[in-house]
Every structure is written in structure tokens, then in C-alpha cells.
N, CA, C, O and CB atoms as a CASP TS submission, in Angstrom:
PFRMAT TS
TARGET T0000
AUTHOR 0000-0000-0000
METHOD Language model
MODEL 1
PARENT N/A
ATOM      1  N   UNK     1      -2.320   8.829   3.462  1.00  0.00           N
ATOM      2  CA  UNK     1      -1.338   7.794   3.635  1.00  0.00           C
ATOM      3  C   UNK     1       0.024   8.310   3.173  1.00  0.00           C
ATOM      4  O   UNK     1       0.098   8.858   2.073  1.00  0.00           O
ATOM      5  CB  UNK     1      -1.743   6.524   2.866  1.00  0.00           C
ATOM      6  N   UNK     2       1.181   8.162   3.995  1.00  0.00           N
ATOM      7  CA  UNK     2       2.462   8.639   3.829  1.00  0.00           C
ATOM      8  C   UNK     2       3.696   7.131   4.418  1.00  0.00           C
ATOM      9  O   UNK     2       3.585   6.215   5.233  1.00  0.00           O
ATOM     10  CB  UNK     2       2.505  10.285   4.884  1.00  0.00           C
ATOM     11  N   UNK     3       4.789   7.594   3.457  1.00  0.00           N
ATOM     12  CA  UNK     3       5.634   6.481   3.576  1.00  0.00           C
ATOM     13  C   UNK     3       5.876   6.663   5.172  1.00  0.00           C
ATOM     14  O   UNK     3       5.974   7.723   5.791  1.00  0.00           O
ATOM     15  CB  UNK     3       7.030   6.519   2.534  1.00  0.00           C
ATOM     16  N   UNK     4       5.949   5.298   5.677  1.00  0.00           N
ATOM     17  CA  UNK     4       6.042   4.957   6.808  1.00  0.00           C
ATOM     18  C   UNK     4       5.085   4.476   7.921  1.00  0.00           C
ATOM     19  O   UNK     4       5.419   3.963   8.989  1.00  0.00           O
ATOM     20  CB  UNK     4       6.516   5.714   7.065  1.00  0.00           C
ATOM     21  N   UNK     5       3.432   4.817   7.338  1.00  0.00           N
ATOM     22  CA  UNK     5       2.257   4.611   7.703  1.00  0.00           C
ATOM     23  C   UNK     5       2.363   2.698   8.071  1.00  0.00           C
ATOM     24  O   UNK     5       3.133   2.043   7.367  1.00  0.00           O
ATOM     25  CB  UNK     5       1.170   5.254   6.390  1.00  0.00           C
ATOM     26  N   UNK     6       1.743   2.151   8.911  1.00  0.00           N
ATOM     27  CA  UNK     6       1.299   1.087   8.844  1.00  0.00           C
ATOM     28  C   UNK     6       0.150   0.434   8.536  1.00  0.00           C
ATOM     29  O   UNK     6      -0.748   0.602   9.361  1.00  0.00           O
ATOM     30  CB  UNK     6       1.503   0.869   9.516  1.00  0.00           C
ATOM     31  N   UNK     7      -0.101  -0.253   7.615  1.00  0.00           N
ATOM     32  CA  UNK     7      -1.427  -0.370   6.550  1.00  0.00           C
ATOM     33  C   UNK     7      -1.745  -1.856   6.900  1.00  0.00           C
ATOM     34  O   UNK     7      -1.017  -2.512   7.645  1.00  0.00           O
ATOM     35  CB  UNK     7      -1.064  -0.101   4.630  1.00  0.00           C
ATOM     36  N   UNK     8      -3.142  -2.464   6.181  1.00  0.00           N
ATOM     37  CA  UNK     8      -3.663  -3.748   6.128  1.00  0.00           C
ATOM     38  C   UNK     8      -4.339  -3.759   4.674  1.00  0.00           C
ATOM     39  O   UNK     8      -5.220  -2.940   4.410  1.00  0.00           O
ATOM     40  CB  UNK     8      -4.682  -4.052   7.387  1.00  0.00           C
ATOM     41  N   UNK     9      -4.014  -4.469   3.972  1.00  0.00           N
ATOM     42  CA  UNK     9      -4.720  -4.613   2.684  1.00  0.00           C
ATOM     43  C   UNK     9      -6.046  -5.260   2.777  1.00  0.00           C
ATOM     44  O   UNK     9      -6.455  -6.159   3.511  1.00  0.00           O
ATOM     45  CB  UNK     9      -3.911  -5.379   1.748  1.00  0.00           C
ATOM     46  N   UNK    10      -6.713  -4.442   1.670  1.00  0.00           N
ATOM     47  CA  UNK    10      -8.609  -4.729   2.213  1.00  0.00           C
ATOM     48  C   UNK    10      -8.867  -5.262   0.856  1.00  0.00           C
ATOM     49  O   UNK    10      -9.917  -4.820   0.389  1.00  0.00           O
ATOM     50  CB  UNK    10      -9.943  -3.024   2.709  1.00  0.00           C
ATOM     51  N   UNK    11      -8.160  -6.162   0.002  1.00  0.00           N
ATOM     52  CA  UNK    11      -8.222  -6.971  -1.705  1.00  0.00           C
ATOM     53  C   UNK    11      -6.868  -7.708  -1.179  1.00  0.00           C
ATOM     54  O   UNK    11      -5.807  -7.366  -0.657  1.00  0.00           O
ATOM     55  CB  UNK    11      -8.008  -5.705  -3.623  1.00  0.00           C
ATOM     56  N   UNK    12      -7.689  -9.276  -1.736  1.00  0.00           N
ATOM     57  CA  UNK    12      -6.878  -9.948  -2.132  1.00  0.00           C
ATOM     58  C   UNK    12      -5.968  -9.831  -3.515  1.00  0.00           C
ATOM     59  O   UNK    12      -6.400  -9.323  -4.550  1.00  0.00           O
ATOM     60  CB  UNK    12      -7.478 -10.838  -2.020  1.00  0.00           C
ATOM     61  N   UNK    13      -4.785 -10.325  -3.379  1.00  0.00           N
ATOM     62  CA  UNK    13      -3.565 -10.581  -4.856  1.00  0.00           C
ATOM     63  C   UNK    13      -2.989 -11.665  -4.886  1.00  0.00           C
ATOM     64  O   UNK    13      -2.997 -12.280  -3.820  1.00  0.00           O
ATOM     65  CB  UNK    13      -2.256  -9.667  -4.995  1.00  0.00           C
ATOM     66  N   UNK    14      -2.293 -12.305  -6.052  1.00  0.00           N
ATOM     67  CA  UNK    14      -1.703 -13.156  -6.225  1.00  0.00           C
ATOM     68  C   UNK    14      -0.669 -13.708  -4.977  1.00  0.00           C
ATOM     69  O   UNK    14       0.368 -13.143  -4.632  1.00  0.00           O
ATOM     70  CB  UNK    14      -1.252 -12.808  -7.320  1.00  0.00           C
ATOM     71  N   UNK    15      -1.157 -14.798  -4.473  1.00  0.00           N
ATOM     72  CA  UNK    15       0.449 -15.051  -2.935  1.00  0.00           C
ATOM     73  C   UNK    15      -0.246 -13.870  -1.619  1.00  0.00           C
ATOM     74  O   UNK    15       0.202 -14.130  -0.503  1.00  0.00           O
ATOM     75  CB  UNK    15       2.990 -13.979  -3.774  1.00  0.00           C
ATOM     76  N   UNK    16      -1.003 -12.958  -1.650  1.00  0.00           N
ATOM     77  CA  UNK    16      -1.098 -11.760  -0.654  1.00  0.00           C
ATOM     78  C   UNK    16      -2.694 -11.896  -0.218  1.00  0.00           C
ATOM     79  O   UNK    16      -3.601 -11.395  -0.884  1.00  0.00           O
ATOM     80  CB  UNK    16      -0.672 -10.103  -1.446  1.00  0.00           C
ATOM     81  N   UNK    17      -2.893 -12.639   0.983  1.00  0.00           N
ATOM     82  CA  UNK    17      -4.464 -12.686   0.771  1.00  0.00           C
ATOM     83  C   UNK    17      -4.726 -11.577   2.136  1.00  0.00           C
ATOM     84  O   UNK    17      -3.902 -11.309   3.010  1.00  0.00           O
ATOM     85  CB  UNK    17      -5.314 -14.595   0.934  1.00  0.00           C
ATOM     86  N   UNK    18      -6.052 -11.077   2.010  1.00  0.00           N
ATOM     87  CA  UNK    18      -6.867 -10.110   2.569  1.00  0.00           C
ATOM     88  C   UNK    18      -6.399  -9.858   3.847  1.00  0.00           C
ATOM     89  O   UNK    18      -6.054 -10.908   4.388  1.00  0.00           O
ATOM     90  CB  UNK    18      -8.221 -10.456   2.579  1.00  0.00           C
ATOM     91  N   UNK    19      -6.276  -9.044   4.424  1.00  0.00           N
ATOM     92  CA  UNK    19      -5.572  -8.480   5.908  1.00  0.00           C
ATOM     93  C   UNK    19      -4.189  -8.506   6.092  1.00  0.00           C
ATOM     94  O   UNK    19      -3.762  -8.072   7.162  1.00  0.00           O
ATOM     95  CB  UNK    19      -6.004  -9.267   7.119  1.00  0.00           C
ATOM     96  N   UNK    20      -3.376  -8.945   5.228  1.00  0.00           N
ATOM     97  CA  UNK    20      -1.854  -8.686   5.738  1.00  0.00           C
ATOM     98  C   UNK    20      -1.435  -7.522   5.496  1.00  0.00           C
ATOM     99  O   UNK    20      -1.880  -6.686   4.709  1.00  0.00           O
ATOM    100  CB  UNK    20      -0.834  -9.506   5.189  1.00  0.00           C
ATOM    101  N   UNK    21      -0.075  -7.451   6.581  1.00  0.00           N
ATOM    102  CA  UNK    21      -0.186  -6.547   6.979  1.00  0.00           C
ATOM    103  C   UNK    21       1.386  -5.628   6.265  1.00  0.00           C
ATOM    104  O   UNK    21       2.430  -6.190   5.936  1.00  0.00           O
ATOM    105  CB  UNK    21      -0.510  -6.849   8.479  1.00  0.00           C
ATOM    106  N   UNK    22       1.164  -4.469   6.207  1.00  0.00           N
ATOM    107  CA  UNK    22       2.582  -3.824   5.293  1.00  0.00           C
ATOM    108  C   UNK    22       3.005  -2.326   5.837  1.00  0.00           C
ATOM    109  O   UNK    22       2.185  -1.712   6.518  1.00  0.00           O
ATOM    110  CB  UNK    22       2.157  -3.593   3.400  1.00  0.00           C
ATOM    111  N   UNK    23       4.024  -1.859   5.597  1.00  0.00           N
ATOM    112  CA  UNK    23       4.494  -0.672   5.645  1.00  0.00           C
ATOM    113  C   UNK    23       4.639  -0.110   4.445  1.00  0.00           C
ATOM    114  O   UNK    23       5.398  -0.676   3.658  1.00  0.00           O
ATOM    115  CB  UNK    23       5.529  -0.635   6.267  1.00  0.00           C
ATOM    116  N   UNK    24       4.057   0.935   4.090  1.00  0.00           N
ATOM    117  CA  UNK    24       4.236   2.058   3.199  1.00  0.00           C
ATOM    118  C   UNK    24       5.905   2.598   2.952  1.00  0.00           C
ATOM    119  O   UNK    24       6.385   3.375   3.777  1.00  0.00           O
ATOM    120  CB  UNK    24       3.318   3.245   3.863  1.00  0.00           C
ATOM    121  N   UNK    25       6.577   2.215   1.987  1.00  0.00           N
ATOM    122  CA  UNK    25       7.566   2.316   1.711  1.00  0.00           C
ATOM    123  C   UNK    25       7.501   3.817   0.688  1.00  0.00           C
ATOM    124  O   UNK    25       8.045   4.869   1.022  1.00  0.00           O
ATOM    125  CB  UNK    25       7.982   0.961   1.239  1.00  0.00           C
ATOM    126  N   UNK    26       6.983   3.689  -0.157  1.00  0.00           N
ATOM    127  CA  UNK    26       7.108   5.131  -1.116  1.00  0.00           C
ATOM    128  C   UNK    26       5.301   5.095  -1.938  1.00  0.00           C
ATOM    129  O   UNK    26       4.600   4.276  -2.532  1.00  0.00           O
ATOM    130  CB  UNK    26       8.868   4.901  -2.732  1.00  0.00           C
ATOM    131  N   UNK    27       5.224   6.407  -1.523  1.00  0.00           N
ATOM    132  CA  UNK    27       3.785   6.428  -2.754  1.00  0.00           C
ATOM    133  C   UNK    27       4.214   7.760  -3.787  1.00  0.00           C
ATOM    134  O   UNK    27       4.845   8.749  -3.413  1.00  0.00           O
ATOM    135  CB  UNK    27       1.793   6.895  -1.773  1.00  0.00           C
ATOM    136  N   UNK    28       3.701   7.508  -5.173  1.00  0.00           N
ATOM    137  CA  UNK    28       3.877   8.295  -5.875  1.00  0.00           C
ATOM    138  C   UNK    28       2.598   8.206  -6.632  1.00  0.00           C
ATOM    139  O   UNK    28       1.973   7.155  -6.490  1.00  0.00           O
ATOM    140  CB  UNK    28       5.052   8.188  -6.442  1.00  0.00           C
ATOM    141  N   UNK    29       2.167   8.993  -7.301  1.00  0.00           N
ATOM    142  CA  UNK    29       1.073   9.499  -8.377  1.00  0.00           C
ATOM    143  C   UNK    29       1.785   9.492 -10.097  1.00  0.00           C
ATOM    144  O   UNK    29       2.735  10.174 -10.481  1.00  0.00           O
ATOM    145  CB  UNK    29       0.580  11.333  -7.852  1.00  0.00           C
ATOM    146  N   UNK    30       1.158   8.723 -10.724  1.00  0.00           N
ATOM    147  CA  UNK    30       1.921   8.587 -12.421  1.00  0.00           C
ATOM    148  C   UNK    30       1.146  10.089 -12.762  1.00  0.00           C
ATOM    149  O   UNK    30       0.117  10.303 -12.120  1.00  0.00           O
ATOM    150  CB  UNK    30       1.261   6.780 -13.806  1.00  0.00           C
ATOM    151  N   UNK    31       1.683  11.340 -13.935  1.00  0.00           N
ATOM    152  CA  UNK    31       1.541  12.248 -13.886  1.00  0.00           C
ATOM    153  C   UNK    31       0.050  12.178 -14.869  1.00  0.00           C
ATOM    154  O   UNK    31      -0.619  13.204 -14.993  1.00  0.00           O
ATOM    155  CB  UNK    31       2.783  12.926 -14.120  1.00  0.00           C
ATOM    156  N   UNK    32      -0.309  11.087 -15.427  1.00  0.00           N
ATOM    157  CA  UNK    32      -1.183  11.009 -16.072  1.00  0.00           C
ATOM    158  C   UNK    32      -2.804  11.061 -15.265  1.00  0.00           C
ATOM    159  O   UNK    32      -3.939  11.459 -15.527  1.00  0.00           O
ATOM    160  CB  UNK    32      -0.786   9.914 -16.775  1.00  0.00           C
ATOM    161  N   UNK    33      -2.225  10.529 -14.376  1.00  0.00           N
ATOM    162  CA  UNK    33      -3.530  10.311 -13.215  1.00  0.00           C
ATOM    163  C   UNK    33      -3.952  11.517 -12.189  1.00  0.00           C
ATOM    164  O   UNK    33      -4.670  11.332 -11.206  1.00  0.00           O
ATOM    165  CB  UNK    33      -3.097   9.040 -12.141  1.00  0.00           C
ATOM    166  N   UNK    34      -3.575  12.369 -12.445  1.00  0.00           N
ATOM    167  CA  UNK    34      -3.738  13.273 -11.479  1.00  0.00           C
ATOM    168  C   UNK    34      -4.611  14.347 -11.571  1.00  0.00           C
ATOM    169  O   UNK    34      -4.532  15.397 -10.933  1.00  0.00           O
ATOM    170  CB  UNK    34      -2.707  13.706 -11.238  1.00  0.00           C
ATOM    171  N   UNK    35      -5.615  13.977 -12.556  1.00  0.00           N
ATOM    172  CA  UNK    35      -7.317  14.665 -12.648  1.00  0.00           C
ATOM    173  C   UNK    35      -7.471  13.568 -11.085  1.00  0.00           C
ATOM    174  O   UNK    35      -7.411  13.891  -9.899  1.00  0.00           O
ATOM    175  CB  UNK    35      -8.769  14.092 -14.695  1.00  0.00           C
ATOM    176  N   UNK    36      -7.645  12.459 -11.620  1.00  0.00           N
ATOM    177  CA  UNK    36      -8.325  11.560 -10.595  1.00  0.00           C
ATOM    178  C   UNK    36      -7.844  11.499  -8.315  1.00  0.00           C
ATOM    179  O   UNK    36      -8.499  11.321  -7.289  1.00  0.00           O
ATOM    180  CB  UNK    36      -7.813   9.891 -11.522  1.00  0.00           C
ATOM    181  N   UNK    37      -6.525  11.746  -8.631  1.00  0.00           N
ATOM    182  CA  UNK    37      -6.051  12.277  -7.473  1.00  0.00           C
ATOM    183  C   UNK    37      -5.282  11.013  -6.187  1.00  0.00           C
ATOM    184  O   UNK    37      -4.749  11.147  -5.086  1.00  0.00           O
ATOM    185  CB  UNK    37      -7.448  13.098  -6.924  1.00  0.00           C
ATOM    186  N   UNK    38      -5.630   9.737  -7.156  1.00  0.00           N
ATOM    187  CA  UNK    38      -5.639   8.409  -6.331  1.00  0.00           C
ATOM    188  C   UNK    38      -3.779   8.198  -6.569  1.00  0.00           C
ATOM    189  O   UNK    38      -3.024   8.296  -7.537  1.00  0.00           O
ATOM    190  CB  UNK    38      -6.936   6.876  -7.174  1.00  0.00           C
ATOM    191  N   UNK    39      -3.605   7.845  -5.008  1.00  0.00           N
ATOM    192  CA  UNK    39      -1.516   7.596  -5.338  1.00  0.00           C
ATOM    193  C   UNK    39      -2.048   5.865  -4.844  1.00  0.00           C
ATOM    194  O   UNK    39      -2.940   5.169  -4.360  1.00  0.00           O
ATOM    195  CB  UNK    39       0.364   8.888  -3.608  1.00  0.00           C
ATOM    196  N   UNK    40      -0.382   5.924  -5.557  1.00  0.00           N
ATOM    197  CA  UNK    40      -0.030   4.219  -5.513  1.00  0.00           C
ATOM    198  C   UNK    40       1.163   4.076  -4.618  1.00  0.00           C
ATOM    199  O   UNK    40       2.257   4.637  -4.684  1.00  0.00           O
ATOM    200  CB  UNK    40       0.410   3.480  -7.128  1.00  0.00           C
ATOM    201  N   UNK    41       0.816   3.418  -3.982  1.00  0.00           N
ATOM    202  CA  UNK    41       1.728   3.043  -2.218  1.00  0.00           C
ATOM    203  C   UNK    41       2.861   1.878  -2.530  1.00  0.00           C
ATOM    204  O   UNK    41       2.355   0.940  -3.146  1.00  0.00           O
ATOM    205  CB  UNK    41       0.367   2.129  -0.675  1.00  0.00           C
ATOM    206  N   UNK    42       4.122   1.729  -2.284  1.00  0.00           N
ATOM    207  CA  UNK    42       4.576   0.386  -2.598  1.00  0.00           C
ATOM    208  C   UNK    42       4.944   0.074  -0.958  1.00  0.00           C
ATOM    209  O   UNK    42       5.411   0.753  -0.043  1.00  0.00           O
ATOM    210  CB  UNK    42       5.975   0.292  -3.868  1.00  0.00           C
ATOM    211  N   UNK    43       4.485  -1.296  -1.100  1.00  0.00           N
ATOM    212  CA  UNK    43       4.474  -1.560   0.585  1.00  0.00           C
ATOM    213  C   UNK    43       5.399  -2.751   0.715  1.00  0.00           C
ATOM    214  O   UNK    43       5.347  -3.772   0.028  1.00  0.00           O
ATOM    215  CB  UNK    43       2.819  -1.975   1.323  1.00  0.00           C
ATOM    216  N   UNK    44       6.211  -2.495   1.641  1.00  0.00           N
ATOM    217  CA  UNK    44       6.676  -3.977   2.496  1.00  0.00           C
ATOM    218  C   UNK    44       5.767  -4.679   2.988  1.00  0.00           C
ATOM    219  O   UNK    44       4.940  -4.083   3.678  1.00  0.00           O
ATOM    220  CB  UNK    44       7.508  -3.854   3.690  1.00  0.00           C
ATOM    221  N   UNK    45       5.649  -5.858   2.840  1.00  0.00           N
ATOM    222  CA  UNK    45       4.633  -6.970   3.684  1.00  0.00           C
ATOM    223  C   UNK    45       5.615  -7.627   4.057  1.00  0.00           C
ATOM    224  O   UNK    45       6.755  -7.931   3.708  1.00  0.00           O
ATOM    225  CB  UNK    45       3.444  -7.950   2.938  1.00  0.00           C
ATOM    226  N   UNK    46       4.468  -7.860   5.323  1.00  0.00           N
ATOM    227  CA  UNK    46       5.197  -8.534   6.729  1.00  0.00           C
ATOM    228  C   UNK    46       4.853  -9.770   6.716  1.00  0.00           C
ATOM    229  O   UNK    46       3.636  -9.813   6.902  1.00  0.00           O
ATOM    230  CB  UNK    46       4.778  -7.972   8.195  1.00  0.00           C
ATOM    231  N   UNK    47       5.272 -10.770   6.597  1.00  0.00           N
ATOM    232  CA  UNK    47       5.048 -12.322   6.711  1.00  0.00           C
ATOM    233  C   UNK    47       5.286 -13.172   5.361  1.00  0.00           C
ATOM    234  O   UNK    47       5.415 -14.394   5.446  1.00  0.00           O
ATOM    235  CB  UNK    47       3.513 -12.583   7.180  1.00  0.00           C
ATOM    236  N   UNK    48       5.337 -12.599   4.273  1.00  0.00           N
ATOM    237  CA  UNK    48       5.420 -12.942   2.890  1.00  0.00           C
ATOM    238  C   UNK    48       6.951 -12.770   2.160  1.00  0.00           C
ATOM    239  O   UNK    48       7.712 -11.883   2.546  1.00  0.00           O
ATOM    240  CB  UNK    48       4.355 -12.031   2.184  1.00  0.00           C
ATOM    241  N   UNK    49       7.231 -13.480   1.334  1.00  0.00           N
ATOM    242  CA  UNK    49       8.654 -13.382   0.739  1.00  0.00           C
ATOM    243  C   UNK    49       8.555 -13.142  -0.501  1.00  0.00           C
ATOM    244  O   UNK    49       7.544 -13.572  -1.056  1.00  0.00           O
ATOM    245  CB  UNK    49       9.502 -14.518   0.867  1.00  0.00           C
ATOM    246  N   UNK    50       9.667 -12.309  -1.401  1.00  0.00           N
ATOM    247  CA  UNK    50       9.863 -11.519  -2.498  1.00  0.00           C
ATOM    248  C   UNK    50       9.804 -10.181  -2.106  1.00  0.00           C
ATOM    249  O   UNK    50       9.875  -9.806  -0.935  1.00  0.00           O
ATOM    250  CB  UNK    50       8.969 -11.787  -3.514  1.00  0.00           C
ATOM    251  N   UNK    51       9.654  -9.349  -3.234  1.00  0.00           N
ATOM    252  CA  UNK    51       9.263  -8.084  -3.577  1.00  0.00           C
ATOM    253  C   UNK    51       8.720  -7.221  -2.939  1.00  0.00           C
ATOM    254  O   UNK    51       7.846  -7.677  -2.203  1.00  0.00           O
ATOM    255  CB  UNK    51       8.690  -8.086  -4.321  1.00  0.00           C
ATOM    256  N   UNK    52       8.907  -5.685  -2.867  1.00  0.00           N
ATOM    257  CA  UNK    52       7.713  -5.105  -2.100  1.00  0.00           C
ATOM    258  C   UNK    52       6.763  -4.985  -3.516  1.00  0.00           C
ATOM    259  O   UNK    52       7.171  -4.886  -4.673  1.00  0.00           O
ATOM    260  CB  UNK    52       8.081  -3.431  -1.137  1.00  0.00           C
ATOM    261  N   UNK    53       5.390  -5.027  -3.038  1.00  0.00           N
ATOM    262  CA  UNK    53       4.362  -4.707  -3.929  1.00  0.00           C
ATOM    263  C   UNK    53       3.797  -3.320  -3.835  1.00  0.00           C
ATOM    264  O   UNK    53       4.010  -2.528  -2.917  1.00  0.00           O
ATOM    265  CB  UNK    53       3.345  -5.625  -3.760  1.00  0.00           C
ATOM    266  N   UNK    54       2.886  -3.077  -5.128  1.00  0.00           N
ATOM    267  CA  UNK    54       2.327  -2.020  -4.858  1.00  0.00           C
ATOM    268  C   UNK    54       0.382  -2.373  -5.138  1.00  0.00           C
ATOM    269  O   UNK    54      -0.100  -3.284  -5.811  1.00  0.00           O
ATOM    270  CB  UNK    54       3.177  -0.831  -5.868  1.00  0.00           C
ATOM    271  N   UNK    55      -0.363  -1.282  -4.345  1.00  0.00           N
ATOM    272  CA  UNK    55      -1.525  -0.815  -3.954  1.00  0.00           C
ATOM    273  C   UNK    55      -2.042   0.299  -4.346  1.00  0.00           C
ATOM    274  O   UNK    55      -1.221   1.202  -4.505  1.00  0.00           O
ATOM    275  CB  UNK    55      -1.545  -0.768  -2.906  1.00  0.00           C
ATOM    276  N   UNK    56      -3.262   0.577  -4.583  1.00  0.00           N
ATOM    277  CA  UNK    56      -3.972   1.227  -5.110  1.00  0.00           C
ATOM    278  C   UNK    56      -4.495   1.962  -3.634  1.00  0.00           C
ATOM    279  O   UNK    56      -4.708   0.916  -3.021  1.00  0.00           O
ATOM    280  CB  UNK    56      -4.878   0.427  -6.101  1.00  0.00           C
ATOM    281  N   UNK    57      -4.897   3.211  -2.508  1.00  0.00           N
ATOM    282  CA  UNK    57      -4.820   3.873  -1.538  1.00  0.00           C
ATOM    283  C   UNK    57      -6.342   3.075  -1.433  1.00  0.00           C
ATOM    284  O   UNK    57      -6.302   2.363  -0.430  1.00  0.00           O
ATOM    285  CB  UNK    57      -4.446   5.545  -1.594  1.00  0.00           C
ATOM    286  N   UNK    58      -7.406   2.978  -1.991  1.00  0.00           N
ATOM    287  CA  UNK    58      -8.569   2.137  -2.024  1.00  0.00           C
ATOM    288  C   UNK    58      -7.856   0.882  -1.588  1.00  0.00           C
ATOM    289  O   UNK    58      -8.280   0.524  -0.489  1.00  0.00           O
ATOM    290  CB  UNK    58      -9.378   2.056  -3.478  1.00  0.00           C
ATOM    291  N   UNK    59      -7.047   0.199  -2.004  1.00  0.00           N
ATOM    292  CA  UNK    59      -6.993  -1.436  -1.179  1.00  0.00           C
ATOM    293  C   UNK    59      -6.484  -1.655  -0.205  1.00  0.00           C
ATOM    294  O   UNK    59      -6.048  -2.749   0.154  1.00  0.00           O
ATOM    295  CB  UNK    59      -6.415  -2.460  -1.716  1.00  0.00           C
ATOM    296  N   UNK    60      -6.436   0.262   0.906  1.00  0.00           N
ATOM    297  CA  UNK    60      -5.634  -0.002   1.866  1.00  0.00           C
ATOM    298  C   UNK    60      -6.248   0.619   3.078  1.00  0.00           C
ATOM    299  O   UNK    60      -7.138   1.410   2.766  1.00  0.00           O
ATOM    300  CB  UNK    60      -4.313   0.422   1.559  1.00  0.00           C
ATOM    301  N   UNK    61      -6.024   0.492   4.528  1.00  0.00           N
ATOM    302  CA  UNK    61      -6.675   0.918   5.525  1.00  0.00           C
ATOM    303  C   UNK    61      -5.407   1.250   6.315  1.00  0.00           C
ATOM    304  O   UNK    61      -4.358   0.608   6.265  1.00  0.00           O
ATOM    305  CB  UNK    61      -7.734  -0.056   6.106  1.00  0.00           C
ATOM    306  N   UNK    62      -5.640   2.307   7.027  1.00  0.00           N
ATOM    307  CA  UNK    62      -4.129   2.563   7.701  1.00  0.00           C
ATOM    308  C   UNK    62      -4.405   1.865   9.286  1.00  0.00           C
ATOM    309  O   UNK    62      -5.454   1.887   9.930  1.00  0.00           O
ATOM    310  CB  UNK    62      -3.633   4.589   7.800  1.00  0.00           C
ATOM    311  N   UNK    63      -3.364   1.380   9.581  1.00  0.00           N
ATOM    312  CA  UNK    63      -3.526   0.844  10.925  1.00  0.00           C
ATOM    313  C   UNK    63      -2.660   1.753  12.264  1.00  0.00           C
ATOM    314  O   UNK    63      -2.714   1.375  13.434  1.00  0.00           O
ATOM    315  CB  UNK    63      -2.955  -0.757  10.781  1.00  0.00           C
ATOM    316  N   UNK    64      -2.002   2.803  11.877  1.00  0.00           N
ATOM    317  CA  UNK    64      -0.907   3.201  12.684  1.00  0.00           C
ATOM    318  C   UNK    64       0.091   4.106  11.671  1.00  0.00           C
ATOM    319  O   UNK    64       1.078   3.746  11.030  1.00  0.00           O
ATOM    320  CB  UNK    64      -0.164   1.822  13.343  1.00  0.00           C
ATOM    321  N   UNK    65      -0.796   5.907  11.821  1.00  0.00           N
ATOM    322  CA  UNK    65       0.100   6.509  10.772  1.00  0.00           C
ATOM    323  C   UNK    65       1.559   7.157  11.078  1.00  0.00           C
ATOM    324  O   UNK    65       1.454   7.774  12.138  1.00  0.00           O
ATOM    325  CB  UNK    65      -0.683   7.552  10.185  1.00  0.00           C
ATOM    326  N   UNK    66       2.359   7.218  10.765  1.00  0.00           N
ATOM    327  CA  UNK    66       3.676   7.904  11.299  1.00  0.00           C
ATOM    328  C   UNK    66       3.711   9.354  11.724  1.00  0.00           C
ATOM    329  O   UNK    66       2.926  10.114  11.157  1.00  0.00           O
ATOM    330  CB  UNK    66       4.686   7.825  10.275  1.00  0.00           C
ATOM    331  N   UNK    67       4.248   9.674  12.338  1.00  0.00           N
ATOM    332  CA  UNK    67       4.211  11.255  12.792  1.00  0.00           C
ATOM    333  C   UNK    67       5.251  12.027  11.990  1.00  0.00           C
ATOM    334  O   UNK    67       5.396  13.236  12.169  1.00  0.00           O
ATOM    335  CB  UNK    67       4.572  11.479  14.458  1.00  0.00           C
TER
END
């Protein structure tokens, strides 16, 4: 998964329930985590108001990756 990917969240969150849909805005890895290898995506969602949120690459399915 890379910024610009088009994703569907597969976990519900607070206000964000199961299948909506987001763009991958920036993923980065905290330097602590990187035995484990898992990045964190912050996504625009499409239909919802506030913030972009962020995702764990597990709560996400790509629907349409960028070239």
C-alpha cells in the first residue's frame, strides 16, 4: 500500500463504520516498530467529515492501487 492507493476499511471506528471508502494520503512506520514491519496509512475518507484518520495496513484492503 502506497500514498495514493484507493482503500476500503475492513474494522469498524468511532463515526467510520466497515467498508468506507478512503485514499491513502501518507504511510509511515514509527521507528520503534520496525522488527514487526506493519506501516500506518493516514487516509482521506470519502463521505465522512473532519480529519483524515489513520489505519493499521491489516484494517485495510486496497481497491485500486496507483501507478
Amino acid at each position: 500500500m502506497n500514498p495514493g492507493d484507493l482503500v476500503i476499511t475492513k474494522r469498524a471506528s468511532v463515526g467510520v463504520p466497515t467498508g468506507t471508502y478512503g485514499l491513502i494520503v501518507k504511510s509511515f512506520m514509527p521507528h520503534d516498530w520496525e522488527k514487526d514491519g506493519e506501516k500506518i496509512h493516514e487516509l482521506q475518507l470519502i463521505g465522512t467529515k473532519g480529519a483524515n484518520r489513520r489505519y493499521l495496513a491489516r484494517d485495510l484492503k486496497v481497491i485500486n492501487a496507483s501507478r
